[in-house]
C-alpha positions as CSV (number, residue, x, y, z in Angstrom):
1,X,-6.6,-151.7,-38.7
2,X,-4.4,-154.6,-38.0
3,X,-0.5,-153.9,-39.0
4,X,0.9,-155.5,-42.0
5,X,4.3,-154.5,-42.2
6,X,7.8,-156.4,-40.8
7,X,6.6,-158.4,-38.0
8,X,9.8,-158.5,-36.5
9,X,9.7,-154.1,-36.1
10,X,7.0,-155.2,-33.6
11,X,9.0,-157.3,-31.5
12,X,12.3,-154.4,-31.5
13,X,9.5,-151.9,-30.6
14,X,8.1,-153.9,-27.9
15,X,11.6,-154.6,-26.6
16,X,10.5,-158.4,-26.3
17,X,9.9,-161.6,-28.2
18,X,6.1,-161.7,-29.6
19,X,7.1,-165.1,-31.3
20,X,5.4,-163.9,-34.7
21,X,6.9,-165.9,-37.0
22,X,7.0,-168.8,-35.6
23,X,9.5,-171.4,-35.7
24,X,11.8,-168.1,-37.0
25,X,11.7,-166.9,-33.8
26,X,13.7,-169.5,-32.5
27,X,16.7,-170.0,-34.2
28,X,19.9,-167.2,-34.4
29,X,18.1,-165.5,-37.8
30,X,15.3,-163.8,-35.4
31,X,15.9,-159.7,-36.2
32,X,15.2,-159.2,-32.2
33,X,18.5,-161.3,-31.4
34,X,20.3,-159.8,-34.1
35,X,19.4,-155.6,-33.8
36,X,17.0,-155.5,-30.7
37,X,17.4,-151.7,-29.9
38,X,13.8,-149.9,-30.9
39,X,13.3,-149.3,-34.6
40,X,13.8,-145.6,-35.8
41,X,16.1,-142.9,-36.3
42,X,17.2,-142.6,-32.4
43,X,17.1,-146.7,-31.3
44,X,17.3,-147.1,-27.6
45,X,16.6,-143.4,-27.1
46,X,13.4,-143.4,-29.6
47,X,10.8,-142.9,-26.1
48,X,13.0,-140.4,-23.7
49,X,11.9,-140.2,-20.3
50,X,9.1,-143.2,-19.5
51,X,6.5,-142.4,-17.6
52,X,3.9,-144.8,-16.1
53,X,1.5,-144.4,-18.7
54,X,4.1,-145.2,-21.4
55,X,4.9,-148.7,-19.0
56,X,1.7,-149.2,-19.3
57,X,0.8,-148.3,-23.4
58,X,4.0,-150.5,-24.0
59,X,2.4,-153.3,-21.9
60,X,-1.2,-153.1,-24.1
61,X,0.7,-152.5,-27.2
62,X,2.8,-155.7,-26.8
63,X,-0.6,-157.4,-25.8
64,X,-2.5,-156.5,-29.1
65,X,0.1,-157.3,-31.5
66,X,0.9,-160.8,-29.0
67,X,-2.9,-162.0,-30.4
68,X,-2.2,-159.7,-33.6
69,X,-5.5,-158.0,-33.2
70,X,-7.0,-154.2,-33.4
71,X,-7.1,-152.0,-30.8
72,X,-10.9,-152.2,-31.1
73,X,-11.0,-155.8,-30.9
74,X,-8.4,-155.6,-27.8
75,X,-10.3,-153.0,-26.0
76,X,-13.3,-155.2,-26.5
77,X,-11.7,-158.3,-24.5
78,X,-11.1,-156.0,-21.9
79,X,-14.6,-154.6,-21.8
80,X,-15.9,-158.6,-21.2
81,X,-13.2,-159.2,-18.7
82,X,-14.5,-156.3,-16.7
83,X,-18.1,-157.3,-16.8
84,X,-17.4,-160.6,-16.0
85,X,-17.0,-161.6,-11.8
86,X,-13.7,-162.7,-11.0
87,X,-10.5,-161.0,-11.7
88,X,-10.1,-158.6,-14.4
89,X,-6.7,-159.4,-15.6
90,X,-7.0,-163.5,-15.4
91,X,-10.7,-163.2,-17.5
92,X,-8.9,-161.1,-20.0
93,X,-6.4,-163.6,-20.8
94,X,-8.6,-166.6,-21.0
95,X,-10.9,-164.6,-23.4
96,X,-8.2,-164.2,-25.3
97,X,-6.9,-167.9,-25.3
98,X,-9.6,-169.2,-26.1
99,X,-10.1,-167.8,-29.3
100,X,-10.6,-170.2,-32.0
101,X,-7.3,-169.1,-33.6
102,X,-4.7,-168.9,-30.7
103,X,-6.7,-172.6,-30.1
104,X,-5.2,-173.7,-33.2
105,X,-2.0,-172.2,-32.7
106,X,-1.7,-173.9,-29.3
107,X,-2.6,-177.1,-30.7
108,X,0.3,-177.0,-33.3
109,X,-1.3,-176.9,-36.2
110,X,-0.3,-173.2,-37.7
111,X,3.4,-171.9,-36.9
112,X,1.9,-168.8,-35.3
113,X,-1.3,-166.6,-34.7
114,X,-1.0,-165.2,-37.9
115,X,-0.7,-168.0,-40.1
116,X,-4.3,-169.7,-37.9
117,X,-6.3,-166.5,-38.6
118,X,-5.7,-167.2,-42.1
119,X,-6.4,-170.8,-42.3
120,X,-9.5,-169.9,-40.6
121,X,-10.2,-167.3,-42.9
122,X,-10.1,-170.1,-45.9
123,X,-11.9,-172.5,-44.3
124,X,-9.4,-175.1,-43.1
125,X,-11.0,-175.8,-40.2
126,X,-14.3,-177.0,-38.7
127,X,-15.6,-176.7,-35.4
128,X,-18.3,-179.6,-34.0
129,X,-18.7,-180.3,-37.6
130,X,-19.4,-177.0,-39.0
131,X,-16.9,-175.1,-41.2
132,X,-15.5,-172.4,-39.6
133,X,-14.2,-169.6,-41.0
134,X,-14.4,-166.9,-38.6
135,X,-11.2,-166.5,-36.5
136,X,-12.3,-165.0,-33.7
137,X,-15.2,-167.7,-32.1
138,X,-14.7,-168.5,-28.6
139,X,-13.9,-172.0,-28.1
140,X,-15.5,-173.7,-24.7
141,X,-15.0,-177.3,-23.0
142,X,-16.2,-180.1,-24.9
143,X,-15.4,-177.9,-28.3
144,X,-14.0,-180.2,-31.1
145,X,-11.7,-178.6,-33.8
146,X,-10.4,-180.9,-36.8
147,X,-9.0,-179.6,-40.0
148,X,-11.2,-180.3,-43.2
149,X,-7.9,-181.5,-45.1
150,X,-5.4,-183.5,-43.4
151,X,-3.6,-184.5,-46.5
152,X,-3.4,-180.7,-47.8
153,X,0.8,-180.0,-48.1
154,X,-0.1,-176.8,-45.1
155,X,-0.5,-179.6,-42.5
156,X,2.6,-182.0,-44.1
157,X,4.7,-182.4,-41.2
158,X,2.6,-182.2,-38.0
159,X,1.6,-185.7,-37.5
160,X,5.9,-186.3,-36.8
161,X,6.1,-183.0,-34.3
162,X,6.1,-183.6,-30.5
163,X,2.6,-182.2,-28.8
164,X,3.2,-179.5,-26.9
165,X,-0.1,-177.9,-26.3
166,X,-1.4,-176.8,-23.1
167,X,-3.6,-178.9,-21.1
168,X,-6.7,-177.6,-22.0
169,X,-6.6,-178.7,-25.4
170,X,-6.5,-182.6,-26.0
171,X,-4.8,-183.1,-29.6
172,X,-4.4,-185.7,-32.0
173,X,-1.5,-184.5,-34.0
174,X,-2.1,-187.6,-36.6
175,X,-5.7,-187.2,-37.2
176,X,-5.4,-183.0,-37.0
177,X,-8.0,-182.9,-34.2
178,X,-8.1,-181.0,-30.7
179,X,-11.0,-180.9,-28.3
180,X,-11.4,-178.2,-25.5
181,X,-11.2,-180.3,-22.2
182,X,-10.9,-177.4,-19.9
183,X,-10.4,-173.9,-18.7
184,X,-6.9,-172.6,-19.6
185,X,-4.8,-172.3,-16.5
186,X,-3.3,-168.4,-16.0
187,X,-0.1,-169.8,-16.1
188,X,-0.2,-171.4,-19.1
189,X,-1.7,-168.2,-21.2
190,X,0.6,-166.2,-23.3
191,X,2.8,-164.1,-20.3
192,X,2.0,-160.4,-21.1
193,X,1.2,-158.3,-18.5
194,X,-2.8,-157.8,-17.9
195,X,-2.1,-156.1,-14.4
196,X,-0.6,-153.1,-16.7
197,X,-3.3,-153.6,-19.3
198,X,-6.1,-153.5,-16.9
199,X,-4.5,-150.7,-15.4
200,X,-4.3,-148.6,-19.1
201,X,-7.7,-149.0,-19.8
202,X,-9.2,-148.4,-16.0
203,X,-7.6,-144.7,-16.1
């Protein structure tokens, strides 16, 4: 069950930014800037003594909630990456990426994660043509994504912003389309830790 309460408790628990609210997240009113010891009764104190395995439950918890997704749904991902030749950790991630709404949120056209799985969910978008409404499809080169509406007042704005998607994705911030063009690089993925994670879930 995905968590729908204060998405800034999630980035005080995690002890780092998970940039869940977007644009909020960069200016001085993010709650992690303001009170970033651990939510709770005893703040910095709320864990006691960490242990490896609490390094690396932190790590898979700050993961999950990063791509604001289940625990099923994580542990999933890593089940693929594992099957899958090639490293572990770096397969994980690009899963991950390349879902259809971290794809939109990399191309700039939702303020965060969030806000993409629920476009998706009402049918904003369309993928090769066909509506899409099912957040988590894996995108792959030569993928075109384009919003149905480009004159709804969700998208007002974007066409002026300055692109700053990875270079997988090839966007058209005026016309609201991106096209998959490549592999996303490791670097270039969202930085959690899958050496950690892959560690967690290999005990």
């Amino acid at each position: 069950m995905l968590y729908n309460g204060p998405k800034c408790r999630l980035c005080r628990r995690e002890g780092k930014k998970l940039f869940l609210k977007g644009e909020r997240c960069n200016t001085q009113k993010c709650a992690f800037l303001r009170k970033p010891d651990v939510p709770g009764k005893y703040g910095k104190n709320a864990f006691g003594k960490k242990t490896e395995y609490h390094s690396q439950l932190r790590a898979k918890q700050a993961g999950k909630r990063a791509f604001n997704l289940t625990e099923k749904q994580f542990k999933k991902y890593y089940d693929e990456a594992n099957r899958r030749t090639g490293n572990t950790g770096e397969n994980f991630i690009r899963l991950l990426e390349t879902r259809l709404d971290n794809a939109i949120y990399r191309a700039g056209f939702a303020k965060s994660r969030n806000q993409a799985r629920q476009l998706v969910g009402h049918g904003f978008f369309r993928v090769n043509g066909k509506r899409a409404n099912t957040a988590s499809i894996q995108v792959k080169t030569g993928d075109k994504i384009e919003v149905k509406k480009i004159d709804s007042p969700i998208f007002a704005g974007i066409a002026k912003q300055k692109d700053i998607s990875p270079k997988w994705l090839k966007v058209d911030l005026a016309k609201l389309t991106a096209e998959v063009i490549g592999i996303p690089e490791f670097m270039e993925c969202e930085q959690i830790d899958t050496q950690t994670i892959v560690e967690f879930y290999s005990r």
